[in-house]
VMD Tcl script that draws the C-alpha trace (Angstrom):
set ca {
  {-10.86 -30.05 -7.63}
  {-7.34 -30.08 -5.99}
  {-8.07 -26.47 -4.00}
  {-4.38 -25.90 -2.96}
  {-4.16 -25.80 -6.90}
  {-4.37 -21.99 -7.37}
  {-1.47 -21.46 -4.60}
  {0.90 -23.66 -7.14}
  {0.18 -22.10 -10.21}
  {0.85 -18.53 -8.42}
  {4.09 -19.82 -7.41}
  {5.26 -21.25 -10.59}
  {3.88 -18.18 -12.17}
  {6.56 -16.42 -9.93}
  {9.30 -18.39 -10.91}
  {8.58 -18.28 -14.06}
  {8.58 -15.02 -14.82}
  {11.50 -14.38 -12.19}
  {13.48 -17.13 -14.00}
  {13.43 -15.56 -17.68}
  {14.54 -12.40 -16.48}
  {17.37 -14.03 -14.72}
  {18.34 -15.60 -18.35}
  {17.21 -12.81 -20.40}
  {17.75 -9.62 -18.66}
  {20.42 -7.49 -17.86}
  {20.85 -8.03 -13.94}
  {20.09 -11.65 -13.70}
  {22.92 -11.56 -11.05}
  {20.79 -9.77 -8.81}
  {18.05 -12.67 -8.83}
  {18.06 -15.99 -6.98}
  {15.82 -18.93 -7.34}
  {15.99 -22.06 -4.93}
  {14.08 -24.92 -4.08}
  {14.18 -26.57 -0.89}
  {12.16 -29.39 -0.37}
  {8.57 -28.21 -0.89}
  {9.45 -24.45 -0.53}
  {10.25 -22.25 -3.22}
  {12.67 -18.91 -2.45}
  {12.58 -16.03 -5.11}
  {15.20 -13.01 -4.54}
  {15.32 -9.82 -6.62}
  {17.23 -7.16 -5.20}
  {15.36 -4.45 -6.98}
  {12.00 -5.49 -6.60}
  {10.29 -5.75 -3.60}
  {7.62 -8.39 -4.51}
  {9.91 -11.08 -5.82}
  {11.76 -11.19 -2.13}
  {8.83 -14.03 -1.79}
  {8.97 -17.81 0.05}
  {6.24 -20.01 -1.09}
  {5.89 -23.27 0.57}
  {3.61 -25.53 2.68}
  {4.05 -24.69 6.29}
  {5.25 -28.23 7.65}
  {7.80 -27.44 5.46}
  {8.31 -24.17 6.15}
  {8.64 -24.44 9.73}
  {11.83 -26.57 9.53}
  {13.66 -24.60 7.08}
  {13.00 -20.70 8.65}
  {16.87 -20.62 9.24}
  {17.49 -21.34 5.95}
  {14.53 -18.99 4.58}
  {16.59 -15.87 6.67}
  {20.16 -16.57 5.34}
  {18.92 -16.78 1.45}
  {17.38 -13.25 2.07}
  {20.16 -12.12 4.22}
  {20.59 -8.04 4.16}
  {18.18 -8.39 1.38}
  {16.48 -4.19 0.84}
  {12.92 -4.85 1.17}
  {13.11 -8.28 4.01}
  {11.08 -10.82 2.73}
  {7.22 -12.60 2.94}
  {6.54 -15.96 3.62}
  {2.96 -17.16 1.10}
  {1.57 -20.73 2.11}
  {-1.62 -22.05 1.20}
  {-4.10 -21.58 4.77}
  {-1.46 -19.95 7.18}
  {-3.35 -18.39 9.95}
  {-2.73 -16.55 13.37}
  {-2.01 -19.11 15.88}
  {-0.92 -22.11 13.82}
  {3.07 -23.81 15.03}
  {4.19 -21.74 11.88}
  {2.66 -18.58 12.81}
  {3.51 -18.72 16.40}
  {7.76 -19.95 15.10}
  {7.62 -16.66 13.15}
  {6.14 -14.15 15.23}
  {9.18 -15.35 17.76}
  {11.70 -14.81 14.80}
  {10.53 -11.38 14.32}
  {7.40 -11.49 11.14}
  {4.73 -10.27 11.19}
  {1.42 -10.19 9.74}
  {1.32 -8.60 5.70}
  {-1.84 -9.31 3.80}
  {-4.38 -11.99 3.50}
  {-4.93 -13.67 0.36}
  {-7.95 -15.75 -0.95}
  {-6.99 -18.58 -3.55}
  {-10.49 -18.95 -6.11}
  {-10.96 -21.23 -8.66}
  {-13.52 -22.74 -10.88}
  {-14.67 -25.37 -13.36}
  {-14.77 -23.35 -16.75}
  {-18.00 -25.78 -17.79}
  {-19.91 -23.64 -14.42}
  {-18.87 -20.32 -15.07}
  {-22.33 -17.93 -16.67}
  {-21.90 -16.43 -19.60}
  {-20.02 -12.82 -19.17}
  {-22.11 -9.80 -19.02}
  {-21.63 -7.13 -22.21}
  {-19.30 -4.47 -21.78}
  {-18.66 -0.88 -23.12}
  {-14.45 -1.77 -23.96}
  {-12.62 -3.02 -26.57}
  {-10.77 -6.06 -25.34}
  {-7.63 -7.18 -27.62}
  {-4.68 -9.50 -27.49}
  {-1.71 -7.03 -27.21}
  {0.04 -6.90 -30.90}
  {3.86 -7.80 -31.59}
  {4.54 -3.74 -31.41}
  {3.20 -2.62 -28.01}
  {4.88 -4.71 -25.99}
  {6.63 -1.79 -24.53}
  {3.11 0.40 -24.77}
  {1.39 -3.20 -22.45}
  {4.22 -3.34 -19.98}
  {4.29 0.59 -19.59}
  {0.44 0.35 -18.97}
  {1.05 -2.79 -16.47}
  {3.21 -0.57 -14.37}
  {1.02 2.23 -14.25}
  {-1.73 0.97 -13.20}
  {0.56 -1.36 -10.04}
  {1.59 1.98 -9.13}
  {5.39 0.97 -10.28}
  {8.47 3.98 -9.71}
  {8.39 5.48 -13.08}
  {12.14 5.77 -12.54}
  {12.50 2.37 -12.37}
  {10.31 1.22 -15.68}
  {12.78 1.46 -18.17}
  {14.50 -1.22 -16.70}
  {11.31 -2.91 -15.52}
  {9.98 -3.47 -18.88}
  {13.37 -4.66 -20.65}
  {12.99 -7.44 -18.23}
  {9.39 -7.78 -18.73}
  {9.35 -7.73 -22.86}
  {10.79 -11.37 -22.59}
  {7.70 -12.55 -21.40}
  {6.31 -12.35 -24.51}
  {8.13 -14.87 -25.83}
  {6.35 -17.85 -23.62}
  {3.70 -19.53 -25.60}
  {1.74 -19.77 -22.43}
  {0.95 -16.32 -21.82}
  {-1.88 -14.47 -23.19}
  {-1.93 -10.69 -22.95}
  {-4.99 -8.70 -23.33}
  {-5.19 -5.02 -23.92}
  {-8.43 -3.07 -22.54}
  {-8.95 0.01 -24.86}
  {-11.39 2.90 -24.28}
  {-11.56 5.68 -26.91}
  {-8.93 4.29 -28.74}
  {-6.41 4.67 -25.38}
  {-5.50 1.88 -23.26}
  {-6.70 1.84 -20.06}
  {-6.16 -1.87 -18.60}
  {-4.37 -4.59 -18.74}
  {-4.90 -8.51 -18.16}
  {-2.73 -11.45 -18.55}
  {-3.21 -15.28 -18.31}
  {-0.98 -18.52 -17.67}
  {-1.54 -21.82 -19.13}
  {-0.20 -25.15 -17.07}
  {-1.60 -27.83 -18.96}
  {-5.15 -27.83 -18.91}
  {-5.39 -25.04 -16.16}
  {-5.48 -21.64 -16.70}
  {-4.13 -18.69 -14.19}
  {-5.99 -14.97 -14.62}
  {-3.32 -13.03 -13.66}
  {-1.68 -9.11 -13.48}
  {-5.17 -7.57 -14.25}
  {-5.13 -3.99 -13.42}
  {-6.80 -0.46 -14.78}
  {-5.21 2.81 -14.95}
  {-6.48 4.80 -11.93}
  {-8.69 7.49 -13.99}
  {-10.48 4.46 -15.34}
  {-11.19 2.27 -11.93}
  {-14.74 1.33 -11.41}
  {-15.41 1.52 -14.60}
  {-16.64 -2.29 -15.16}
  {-12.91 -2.53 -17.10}
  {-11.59 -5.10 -14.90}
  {-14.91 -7.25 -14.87}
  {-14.39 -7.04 -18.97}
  {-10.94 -8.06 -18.76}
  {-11.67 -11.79 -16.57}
  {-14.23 -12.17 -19.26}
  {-12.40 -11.65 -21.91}
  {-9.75 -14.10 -20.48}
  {-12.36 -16.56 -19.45}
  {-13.99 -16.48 -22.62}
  {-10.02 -17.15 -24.21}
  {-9.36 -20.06 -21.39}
  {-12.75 -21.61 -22.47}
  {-11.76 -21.42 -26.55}
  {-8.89 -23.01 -25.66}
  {-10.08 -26.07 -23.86}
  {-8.83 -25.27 -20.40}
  {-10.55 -27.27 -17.89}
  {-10.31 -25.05 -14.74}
  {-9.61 -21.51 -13.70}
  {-7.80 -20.12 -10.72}
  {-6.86 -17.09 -9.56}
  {-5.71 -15.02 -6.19}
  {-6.56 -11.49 -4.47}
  {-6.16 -9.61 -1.53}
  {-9.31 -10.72 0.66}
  {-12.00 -8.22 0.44}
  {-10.43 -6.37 -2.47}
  {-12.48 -5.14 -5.98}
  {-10.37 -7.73 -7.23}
  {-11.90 -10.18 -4.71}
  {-15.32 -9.18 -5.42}
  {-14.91 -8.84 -9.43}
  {-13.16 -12.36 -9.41}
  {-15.91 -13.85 -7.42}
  {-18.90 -11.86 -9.91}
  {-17.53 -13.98 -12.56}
  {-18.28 -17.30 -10.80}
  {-14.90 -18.48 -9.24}
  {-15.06 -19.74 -5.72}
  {-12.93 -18.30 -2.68}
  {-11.59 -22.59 -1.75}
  {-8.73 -21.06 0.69}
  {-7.60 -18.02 2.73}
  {-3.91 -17.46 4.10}
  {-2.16 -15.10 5.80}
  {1.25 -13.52 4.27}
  {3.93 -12.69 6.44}
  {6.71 -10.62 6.02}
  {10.04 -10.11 7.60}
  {11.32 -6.82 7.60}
  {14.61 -5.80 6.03}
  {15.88 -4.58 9.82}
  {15.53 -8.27 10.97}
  {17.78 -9.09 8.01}
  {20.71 -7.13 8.19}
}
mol new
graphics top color blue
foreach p $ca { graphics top sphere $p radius 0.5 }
foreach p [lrange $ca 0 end-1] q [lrange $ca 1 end] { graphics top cylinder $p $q radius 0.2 }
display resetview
């Protein structure tokens, strides 16, 4: 299996969602999508994660010039997301010089869906999200990332357009009849992407995030996907849930990130 596979579908996840809200939403001026070469820039003036490069790093290193004028005097600086960056590589060393530094480390899993065991039972009700809580999934989504509450109005009038791309799956995680997690997943032809999986803080370590990557595995199985990837901070609950369920850490990388002062 391709392992620099789960690093793609991450990034086209990205641009994906960054490029319907550009069409769909109400400050698609504020959003910028380029590709250079094998490096993809996403710019969202509002939202700190979208100020995100993703691109091999013998590509990278030749176009940091470029990477700094697209996020010019851009709020929250940027970070630079490769496949295997590490401390000490030419790319490293070119951006410590510029002024980076080092942000989180990521692990990139995936799996065969023919190897994974057979999910243990759980105590939730796992659901696809119905056609009238798409505001009550997104409002749940940013809860439990921790999102502004002033800014998830405008958040989730963006994010109801996802709904509308016959690739994504949404699944609800219910407990006493109130939801308490959320999970989503991305199809790319026969591979499937467990993504935006989260639980509302009162109901962390609860086994609800374990139910939710089975419930999407199970769905990615029924569906006749082929593989399954996914990405966490290393060492994370996410890590170690992801990895319960039988995907396999295939790459590490270190995330940069430029701060806004280096920008201005």
């Amino acid at each position: 299996m391709n392992d620099v596979l789960p690093f793609r579908l991450v990034a086209e996840y990205d641009r994906m969602r960054l490029a319907m809200y550009r069409k769909h939403g109400s400050c698609g001026r504020r959003m910028s999508i380029r590709s250079a070469g094998h490096t993809l820039l996403l710019r969202f003036a509002d939202v700190g994660y979208f100020n995100t490069v993703y691109g091999d790093e013998g590509d990278v290193i030749n176009r940091l010039s470029e990477v700094e004028r697209f996020f010019h005097a851009s709020p929250y600086g940027c970070r630079l997301v490769t496949p295997s960056l590490s401390i000490g590589t030419p790319l490293a060393n070119a951006c410590a010089l510029r002024g980076w530094i080092p942000d989180h480390e990521y692990v990139w899993l995936s799996a065969e869906t023919r190897t994974l065991p057979s999910p243990p039972p759980h105590d939730f009700e796992i659901r696809t999200a119905r056609a009238d809580e798409h505001d009550l999934f997104f409002g749940t989504y940013l809860t439990a990332f921790g999102a502004d509450k002033d800014r998830m109005p405008a958040a989730i009038r963006n994010m109801r357009h996802l709904f509308s791309n016959p690739d994504l799956h949404f699944l609800f995680a219910f407990e006493n009849d109130q939801p308490v997690g959320v999970g989503m997943m991305y199809l790319v032809g026969g591979s499937a992407l467990l993504c935006a999986g989260a639980m509302l803080p009162s109901s962390r370590r609860c086994g609800g995030h374990q139910a939710l990557l089975a419930a999407r595995i199970r769905l990615a199985q029924s569906l006749g996907c082929t593989d399954i990837h996914s990405w966490a901070i290393r060492g994370s609950s996410s890590h170690r849930n992801i990895e319960r369920t039988g995907l396999q850490t295939v790459r590490t990388s270190l995330a940069l990130r430029l701060p806004p002062d280096r920008l201005a």
